[in-house]
N, C-alpha and C positions, 0 to 999 in steps of 0.2 A: 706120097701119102702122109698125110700129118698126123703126130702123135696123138694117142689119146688120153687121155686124163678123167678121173673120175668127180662129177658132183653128184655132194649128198644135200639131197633134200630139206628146206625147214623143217626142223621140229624144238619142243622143246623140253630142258629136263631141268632139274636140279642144279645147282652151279659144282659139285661135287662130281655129278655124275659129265657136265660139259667137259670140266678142264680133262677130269681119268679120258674121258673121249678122246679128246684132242692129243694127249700125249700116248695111248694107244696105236691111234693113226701113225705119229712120230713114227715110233718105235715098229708097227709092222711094215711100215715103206721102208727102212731100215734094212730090217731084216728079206726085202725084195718079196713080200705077201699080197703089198699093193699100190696101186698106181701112184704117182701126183694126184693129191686130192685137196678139193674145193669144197668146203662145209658152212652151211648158213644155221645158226641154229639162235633158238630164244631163252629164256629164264623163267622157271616156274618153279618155288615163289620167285618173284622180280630179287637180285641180289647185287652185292658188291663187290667185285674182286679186288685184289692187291696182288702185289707185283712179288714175284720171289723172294728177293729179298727187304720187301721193305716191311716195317713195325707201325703199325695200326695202333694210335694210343687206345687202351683203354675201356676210355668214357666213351669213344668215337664208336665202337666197336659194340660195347653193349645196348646204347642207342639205336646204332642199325638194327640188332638181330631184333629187340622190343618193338623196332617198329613192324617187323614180320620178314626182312630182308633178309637171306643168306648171307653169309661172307664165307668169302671160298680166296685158298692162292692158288694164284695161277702159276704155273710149269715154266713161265717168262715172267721178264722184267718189266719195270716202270711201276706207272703209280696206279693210285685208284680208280676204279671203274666202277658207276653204275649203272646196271642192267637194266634198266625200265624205258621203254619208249624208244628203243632201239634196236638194233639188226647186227649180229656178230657174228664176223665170217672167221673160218682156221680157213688157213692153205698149209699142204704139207708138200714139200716138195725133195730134188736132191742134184747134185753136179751130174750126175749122171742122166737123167730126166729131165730137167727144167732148165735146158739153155747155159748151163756152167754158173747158175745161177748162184754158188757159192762162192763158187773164183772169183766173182766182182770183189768180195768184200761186202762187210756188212752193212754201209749206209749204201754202195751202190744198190745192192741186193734187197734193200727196204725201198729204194727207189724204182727196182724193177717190178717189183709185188704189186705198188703206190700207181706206176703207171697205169698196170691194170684196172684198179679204182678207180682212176682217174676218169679211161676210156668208158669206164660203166657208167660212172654219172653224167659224162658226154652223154649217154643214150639216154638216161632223164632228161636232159637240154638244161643240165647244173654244170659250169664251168668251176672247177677249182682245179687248187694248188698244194704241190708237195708244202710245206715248213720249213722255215729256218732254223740253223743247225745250235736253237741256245740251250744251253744246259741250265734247268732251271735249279732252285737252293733246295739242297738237301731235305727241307722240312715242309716243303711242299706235297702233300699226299693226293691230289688230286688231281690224275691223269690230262684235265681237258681245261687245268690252268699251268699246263707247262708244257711246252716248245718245243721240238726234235724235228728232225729230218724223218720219223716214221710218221708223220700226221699230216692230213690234209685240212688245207683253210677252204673258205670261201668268205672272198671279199676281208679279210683277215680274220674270221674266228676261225678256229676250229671244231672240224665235224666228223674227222674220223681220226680215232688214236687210237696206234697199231704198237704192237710188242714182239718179239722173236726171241726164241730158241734155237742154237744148235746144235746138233747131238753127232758126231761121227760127219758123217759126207750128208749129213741131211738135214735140212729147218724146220719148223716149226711157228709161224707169224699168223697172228690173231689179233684184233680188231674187234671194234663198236663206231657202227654209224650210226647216228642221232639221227633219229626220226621225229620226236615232236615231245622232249625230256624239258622236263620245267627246268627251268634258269638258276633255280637257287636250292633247289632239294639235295644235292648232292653237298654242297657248303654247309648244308646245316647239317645235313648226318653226321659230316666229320666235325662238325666245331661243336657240336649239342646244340647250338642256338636253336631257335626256335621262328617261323614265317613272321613271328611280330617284331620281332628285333630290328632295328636299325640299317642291319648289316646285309641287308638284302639288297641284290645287285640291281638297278635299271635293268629295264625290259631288255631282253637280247645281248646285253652285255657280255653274257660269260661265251657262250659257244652258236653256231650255227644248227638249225634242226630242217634236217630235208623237205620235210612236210611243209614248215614255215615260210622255204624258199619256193617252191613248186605251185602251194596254194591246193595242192590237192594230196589226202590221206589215202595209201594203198594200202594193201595188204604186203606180206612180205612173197605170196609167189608171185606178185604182178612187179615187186624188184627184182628178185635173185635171176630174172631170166637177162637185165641188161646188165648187170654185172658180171654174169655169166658169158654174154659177149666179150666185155669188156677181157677177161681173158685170155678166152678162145682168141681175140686178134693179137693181143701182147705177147704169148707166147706162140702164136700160130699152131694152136692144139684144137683140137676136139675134145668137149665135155659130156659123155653119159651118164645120165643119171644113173646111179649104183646106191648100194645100199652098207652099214656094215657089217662085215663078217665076223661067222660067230669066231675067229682068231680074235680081233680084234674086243669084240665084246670081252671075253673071255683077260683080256690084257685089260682092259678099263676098270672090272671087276676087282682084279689083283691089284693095280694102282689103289683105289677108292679104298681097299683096305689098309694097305699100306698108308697112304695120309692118316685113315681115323689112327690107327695105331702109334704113329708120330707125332699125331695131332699137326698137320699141315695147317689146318685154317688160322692158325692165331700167330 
């Protein structure tokens, strides 16, 4: 009988209230409250994240929120991320549940997550690829212009860049797959430039966008159900749709205070 695992349904919130989510889930799988979980969720308003530890200039910073975007940090590392035009899955999983998924180690264990992605956009009929393992420079704040063994290409851009947490015996890996994200928006938030400037990349340059490669615009429940296989075979699990519990809510609430009171976003 194969194990079962939980997916939670699209929806969307806040970038505030997403990351408290994600790291809730962390922490009640943790505590054994609830299964390996699979989470597809969107951004409203559209925003930016950043990565634990990295520093956001500024100019870069106040630009976005002016333009009406969020910026929220996330509970994981790397760089910037933004939320528009895209599909962002958590999985929560632990060595006990998820195949020793921790005992590989951390690039393996991004490679085992990665696989699952993989086989999901097989079921789009989109072939891609893990990444090469390059570290990109320091001052690079832009998650989908630097390089890891957590990102998939196609045909060499990149079209999903993933991030992890560990906490105790258990992970935490979150992602953005680009659906149909303009080329240069995200350059300009961080640099202030503006769409007249110079500094605007050729078409398709920067990243891949699933939509652009498919030819055709879905919704997000007509994907989350092949990346939901995609799983299901990788780890040879069963996913029910589940929902979250008010434990869970109840821990997201207490995080989201905790950030405003630290001031997590800046």
């Amino acid at each position: 009988m194969k194990d079962t695992w939980r997916l939670i349904d699209f929806q969307s919130f806040d970038g505030a209230t997403n990351m408290a989510v994600d790291e809730a889930i962390l922490d009640a799988h943790i505590e054994g409250v609830v299964p390996p979980t699979l989470r597809f969720y969107g951004w409203a308003p559209p925003a930016v994240s950043i990565g634990y530890g990295q520093k956001l200039p500024d100019k870069a910073r106040q630009k976005i929120v002016a333009l009406g975007f969020d910026v929220v940090r996330r509970p994981t590392g790397g760089r910037a991320v933004l939320h528009l035009d895209e599909l962002t899955y958590s999985f929560v999983g632990s060595n006990v549940d998820s195949g020793k998924l921790l005992g590989l180690g951390v690039i393996e264990s991004y490679k085992k997550i990665c696989q699952a992605l993989i086989a999901g956009f097989r079921h789009l009929s989109v072939n891609v690829e893990i990444g090469e393992g390059q570290t990109a420079a320091r001052q690079i704040h832009d998650c989908f212009t630097a390089t890891t063994t957590a990102d998939l290409h196609y045909q060499g851009k990149k079209i999903v860049g993933s991030a992890q947490l560990r906490r105790h015996d258990a992970l935490l890996q979150h992602g953005s797959i680009l659906l149909c994200q303009d080329q240069n928006l995200m350059g300009e938030l961080l640099t202030g430039k503006d769409s007249t400037t110079a500094s605007r990349a050729p078409e398709g340059s920067r990243h891949a966008n699933l939509f652009e490669i498919t030819g055709i615009v879905v919704s997000a429940s007509e994907l989350i159900p092949a990346f939901k296989r995609g799983f299901e075979e990788t780890f040879s699990v069963e996913l029910f749709a589940g929902e979250l519990s008010d434990v869970e809510w109840l821990k997201a609430e207490a995080i989201k205070e905790r950030a405003n009171r630290e001031n997590w976003a800046l």
